[in-house]
N, C-alpha and C positions, 0 to 999 in steps of 0.2 A: 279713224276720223273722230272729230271731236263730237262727243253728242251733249243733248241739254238733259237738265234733271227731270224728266220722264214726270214729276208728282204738278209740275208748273203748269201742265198740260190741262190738270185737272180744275186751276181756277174760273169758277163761272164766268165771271167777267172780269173790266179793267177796276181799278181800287175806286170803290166808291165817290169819294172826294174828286177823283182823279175824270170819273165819269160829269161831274157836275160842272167842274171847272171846263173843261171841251163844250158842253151845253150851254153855258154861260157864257162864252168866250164865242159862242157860234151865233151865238143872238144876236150878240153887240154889235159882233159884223155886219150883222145884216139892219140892225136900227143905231147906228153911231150915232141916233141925236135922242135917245133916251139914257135918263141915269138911273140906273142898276143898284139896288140896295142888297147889299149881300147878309141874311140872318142865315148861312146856310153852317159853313163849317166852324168851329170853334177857335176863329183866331181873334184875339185882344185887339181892341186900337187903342188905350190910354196909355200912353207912354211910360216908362221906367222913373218908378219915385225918385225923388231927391236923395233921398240917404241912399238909395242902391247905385246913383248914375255916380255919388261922391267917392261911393267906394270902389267904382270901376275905377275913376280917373285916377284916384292916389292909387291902386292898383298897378294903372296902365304905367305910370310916374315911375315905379318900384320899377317895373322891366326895365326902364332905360338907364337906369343908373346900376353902373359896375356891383357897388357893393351891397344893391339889392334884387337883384336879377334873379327870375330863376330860370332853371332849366326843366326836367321832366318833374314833374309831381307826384306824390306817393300816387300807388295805382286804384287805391282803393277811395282816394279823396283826399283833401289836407284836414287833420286832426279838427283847425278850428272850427269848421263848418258842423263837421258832424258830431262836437262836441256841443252846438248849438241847437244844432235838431232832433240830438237826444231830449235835451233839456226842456226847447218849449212846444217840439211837437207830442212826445210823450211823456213823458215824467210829470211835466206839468198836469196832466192828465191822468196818472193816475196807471199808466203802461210802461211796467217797465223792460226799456229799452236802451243797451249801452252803447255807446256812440262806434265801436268797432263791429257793430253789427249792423250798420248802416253803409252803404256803398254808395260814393258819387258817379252818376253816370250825365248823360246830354240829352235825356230825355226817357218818361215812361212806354212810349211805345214801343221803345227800342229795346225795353227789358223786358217791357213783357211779351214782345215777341222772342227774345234772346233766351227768356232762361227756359223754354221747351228743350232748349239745345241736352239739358241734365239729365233729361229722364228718357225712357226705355218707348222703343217704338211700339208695341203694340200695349200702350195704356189704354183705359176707360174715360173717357172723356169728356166731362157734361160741361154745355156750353148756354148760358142762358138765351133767347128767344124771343124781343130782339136783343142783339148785341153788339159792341164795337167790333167792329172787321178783322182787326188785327188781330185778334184772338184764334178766329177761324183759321182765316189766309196763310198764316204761320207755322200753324199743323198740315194744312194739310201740302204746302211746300216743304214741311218735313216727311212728308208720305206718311201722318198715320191716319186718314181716310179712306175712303173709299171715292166713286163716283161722285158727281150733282147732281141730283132728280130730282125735280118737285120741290128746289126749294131750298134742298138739306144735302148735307154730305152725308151717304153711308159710313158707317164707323164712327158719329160723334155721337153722345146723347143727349140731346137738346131739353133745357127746362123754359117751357112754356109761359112767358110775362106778359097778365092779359091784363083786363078791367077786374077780371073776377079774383085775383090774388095781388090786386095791388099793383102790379108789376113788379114784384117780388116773389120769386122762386123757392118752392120747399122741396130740402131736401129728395133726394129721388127714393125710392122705395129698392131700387136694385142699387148693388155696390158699385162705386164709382173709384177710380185712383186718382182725378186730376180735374180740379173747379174752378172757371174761369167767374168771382166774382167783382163789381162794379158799382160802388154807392157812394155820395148819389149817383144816381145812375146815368152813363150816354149807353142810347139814347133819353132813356123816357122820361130823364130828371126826377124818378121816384127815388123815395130813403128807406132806409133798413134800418127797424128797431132792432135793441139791444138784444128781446127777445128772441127775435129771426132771427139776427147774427149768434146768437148763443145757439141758436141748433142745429145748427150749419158747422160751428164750432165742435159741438158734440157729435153731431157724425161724420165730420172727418177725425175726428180722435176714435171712437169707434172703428171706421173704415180704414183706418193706416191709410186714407187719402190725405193731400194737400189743394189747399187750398190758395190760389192766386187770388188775391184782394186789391184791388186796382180803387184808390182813394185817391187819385186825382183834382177832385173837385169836395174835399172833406173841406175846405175852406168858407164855403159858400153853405153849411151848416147855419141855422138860426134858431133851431126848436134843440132847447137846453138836454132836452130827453135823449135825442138820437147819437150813437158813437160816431165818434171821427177818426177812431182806429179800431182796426179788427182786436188790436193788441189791447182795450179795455175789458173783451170778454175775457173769463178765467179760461186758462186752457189754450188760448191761442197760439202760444207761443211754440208749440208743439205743433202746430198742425196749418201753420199760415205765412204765408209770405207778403210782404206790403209794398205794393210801388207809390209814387207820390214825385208831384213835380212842382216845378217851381214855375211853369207856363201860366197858368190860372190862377196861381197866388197871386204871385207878383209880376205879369206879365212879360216872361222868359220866352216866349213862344220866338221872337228872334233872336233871343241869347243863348238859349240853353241850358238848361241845367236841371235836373231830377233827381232822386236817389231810389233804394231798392234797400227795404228791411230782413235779412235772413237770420232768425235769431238761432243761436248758436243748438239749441235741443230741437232745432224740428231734421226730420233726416228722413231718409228715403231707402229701400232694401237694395240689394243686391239680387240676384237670379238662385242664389245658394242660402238666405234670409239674412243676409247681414247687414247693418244699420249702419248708414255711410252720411255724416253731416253735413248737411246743405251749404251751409256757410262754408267750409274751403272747397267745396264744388264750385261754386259760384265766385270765392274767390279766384281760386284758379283759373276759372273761364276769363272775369275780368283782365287779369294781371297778363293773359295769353294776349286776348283779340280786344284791349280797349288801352289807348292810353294817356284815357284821363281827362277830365275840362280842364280848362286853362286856370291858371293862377286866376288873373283879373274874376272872369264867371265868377268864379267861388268865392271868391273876396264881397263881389256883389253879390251873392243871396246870401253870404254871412250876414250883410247889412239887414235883411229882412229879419233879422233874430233881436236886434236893437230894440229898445221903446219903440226908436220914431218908424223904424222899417214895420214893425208890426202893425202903429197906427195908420201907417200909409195903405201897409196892404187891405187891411182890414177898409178901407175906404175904396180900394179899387174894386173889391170884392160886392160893396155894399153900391157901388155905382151900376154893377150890371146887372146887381140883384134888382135894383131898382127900376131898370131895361124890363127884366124880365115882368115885372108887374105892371109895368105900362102894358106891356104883350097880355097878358093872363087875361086883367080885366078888361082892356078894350076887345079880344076876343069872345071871351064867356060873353060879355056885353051883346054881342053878336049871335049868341046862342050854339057857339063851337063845343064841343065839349074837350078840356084842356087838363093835361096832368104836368107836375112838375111846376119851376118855376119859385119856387118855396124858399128851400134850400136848395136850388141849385139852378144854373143859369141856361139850362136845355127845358123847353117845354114841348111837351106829346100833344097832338092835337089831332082828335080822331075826324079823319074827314068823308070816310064811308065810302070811299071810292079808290079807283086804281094810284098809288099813291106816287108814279112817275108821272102820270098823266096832270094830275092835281099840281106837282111840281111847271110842269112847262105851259099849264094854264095859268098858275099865279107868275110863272117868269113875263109871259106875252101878255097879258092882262094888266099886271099892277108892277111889274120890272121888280120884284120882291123875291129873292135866293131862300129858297128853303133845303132841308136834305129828305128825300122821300125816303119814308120807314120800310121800305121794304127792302133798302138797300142793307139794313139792319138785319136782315130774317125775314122770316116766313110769317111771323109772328106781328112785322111791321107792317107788314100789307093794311091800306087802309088809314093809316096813321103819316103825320108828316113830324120831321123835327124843326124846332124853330131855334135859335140860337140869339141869346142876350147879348152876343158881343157885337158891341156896335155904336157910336154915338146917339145920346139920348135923340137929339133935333132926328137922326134918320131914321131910329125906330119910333118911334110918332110921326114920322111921314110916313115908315112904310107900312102903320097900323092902319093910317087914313088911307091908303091906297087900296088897304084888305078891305076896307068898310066898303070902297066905292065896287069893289070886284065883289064882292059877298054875294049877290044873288044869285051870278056867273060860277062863281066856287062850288055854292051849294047847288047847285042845278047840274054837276056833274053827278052827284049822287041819285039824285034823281033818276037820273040817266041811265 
């Protein structure tokens, strides 16, 4: 008989998001005559810039004509793209980075659940606390956990992201093989100095670990100090791998399109100690089981590497940052106490209480989508996430409707 993968067994529950949208979706049913302000999950509403939508259409144009058509695409990307994101995502900067060591894929979730696929089932595993889901969800559908109790899977080793370190994580004191990190950070919208990222750097180069670096949201960067690539520490390139999308840049979240940094010297052992390169692992996995975003896609987020693509992005970027500050200070205003937000368009807002509960009293209360932190970890308990993606008119309504529910909010803590 056919059976299931026996490790599926072990997820605590349905995918997060997945749980909110059912909750949200159960509400409406039951009040169709109120409107629903979603700050909950991280998706865009300003549409696709000028220069990126021009270079869909002359893109879309090229398919239909005979002598510009294409068919399947190189596997790992077309040259010009990643000839572009070498140049102004790192080089410009100061990381060097060559453009064949860049991989196009249709989004970072999908890589960074994907490239677990490389490595050895009984790794050491530190996972920050709270964390994006997929990180978790993904091992342990590869079986290298154990149980859920309390919270946490046996078998991972969890780094604790409070008030009291920032919400940034140091290194562990025990040896680790395999580091799920995230800056700025979802949930808690904190950043990582160059510092912190340098010693994180140096003890996966010390521990023959690697380090997953999930810069997703390096865009949304404003303080001139902080890295927007792991690849600016010295040393990195040896001991890190980079995901980065084009969702939050340039609002791809219904297009698609991401890539995945494996620079050519970081490598991984063998069971007999032999040093095997990341890059044609990860090739090879792509070239197998991926084949490829579309001509048009890539054509459109080449346009993002243009003057006018970067000064668009950088406006769309600068538009939710600007969300995000209506949120900040109309809440501190209120006396929340609120992280994030800064540089980056997720804000942690600690509300002292059971953080699902907090979620279905601000839904019934003020019709306003948040994500409870504890969907995050054990760590998020207490904490809710708030999301800048949003039309400005509805996050200033849905800030007036927090103000009018505030006493009700804070009286769960109370409680």
């Amino acid at each position: 008989m056919i059976r299931i993968n026996e490790n599926y067994r072990k997820l605590a529950s349905s995918y997060l998001f997945s749980e909110i949208a059912k909750r949200v979706a159960a509400f409406q049913a039951g009040h169709p005559d109120r409107s629903v302000i979603r700050l909950g999950i991280g998706d865009v509403t300003r549409p696709l810039t000028p220069s990126v939508v021009k270079a869909f259409r002359e893109a879309v144009d090229e398919m239909g004509r005979p002598e510009t058509f294409k068919g399947y695409g190189p596997d790992l990307g077309y040259d010009f793209l990643r000839q572009a994101i070498a140049e102004v995502d790192f080089r410009s900067r100061g990381a060097e980075v060559a453009a064949d060591e860049i991989f196009i894929s249709d989004g970072s979730k999908c890589d960074t659940g994907a490239i677990q696929e490389l490595f050895a089932q009984d790794l050491r595993i530190a996972i920050p606390d709270p964390v994006y889901p997929v990180y978790v969800d993904t091992n342990v559908m590869a079986g290298r956990t154990g149980p859920f109790r309390e919270g946490r899977y046996a078998g991972l080793i969890y780094l604790d992201c409070t008030e009291d370190n920032g919400f940034v994580p140091d290194p562990p004191r025990t040896r680790v093989d395999l580091v799920y990190l995230c800056f700025p950070n979802n949930p808690t919208g904190a950043a990582i100095t160059r510092a912190q990222l340098g010693a994180w750097v140096e003890y996966a180069r010390q521990s023959r670990a690697l380090i997953l670096y999930d810069a997703a949201y390096e865009s949304y960067i404003r303080d001139p100090s902080l890295p927007h690539s792991i690849y600016e520490v010295p040393g990195a390139r040896e001991a890190a791998i980079e995901f980065r999308s084009f969702s939050k840049t340039a609002g791809f979240t219904g297009t698609r399109c991401a890539y995945t940094v494996v620079p050519k010297g970081c490598v991984a052992w063998d069971a007999e100690g032999g040093a095997h390169a990341l890059h044609g692992l990860w090739a090879r996995r792509m070239a197998t089981r991926f084949n490829g975003v579309s001509y048009p896609v890539q054509r459109a987020a080449a346009a993002v590497y243009t003057p006018e693509g970067q000064h668009e992005a950088r406006g769309l970027s600068d538009y939710y940052l600007g969300n995000a500050n209506v949120i900040r200070e109309r809440l501190a205003g209120l006396g929340w106490s609120v992280t994030g937000g800064d540089n980056s368009p997720y804000l942690w807002v600690r509300t002292g209480t059971d953080s699902w509960k907090f979620f279905d009293t601000l839904l019934d209360r003020a019709n306003v989508v948040c994500t409870p932190g504890s969907g995050f970890g054990r760590c998020g308990e207490g904490y809710v996430r708030i999301s800048a993606f949003n039309d400005r008119a509805k996050v200033e309504d849905a800030m007036d409707r927090f103000a009018a529910a505030d006493a009700e909010l804070k009286s769960l803590a109370d409680g």
